[in-house]
C-alpha positions as CSV (number, residue, x, y, z in Angstrom):
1,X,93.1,82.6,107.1
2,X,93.7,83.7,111.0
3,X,94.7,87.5,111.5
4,X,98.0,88.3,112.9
5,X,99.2,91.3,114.9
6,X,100.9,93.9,113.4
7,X,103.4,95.8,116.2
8,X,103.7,99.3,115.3
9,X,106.4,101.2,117.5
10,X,106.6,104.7,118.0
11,X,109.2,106.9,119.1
12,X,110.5,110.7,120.2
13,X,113.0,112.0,118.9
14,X,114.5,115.3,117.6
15,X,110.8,116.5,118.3
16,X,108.8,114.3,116.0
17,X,107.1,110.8,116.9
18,X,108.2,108.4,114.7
19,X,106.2,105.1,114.0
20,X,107.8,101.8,112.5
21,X,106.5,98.3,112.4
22,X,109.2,95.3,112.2
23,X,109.5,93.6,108.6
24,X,108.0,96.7,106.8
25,X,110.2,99.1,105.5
26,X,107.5,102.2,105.2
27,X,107.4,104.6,108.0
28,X,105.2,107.4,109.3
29,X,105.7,110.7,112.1
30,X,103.8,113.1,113.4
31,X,105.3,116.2,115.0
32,X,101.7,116.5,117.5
33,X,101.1,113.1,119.0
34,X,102.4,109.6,119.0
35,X,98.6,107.8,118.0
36,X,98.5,109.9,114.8
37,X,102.0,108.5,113.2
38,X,101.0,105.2,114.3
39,X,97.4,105.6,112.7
40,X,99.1,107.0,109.7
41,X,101.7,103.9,109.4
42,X,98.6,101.7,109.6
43,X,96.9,103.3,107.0
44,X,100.1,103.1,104.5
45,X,100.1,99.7,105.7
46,X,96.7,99.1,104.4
47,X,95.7,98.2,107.8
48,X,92.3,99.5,109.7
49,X,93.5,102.0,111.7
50,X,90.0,102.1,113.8
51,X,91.3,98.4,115.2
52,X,94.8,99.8,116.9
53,X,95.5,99.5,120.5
54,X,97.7,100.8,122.6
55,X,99.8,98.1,124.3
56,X,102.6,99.8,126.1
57,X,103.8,102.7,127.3
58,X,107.0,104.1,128.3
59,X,109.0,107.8,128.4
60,X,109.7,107.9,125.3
61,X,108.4,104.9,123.3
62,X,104.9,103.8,122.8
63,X,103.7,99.9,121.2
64,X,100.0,99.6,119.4
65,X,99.2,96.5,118.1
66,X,96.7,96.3,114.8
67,X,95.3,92.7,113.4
68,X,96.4,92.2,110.0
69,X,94.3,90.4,107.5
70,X,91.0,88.3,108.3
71,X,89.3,86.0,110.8
C-alpha cells in the first residue's frame, strides 16, 4: 500500500482560519493560528498530524500536505 498526500487548505475569514481538505466533508478552525485548524483537521481525519508540512503560502490562504496511510 503506497501513502498518498492529503492537501489540507486553510483559510481567513470573518476572523477565524478555516481548514478543509478536498474529498472530505469534515472541517476544522481555529480563531489563533492557521497550523492549529490544519493540525486539528488532520487529527479528525485520523491522520498524524506530527507528519504535516507547510507547502504554500499566500495573504490569506495557506496549503499543508500530510501522507495518508502507509509505505
Amino acid at each position: 500500500m503506497h501513502a498518498e498526500q492529503v492537501i489540507i487548505t486553510v483559510r481567513y475569514t470573518q476572523g477565524t482560519y478555516v481548514a478543509r481538505a478536498k474529498g472530505h466533508r469534515k472541517t476544522a478552525s481555529c480563531v489563533y493560528d492557521a497550523g492549529l485548524a490544519a493540525k486539528a483537521l488532520a487529527g479528525k481525519l485520523g491522520l498524524d498530524c506530527e507528519q504535516l508540512v507547510m507547502t504554500k503560502e499566500e495573504r490569506d490562504h495557506l496549503e499543508f500536505s500530510v501522507k495518508q496511510g502507509g509505505a
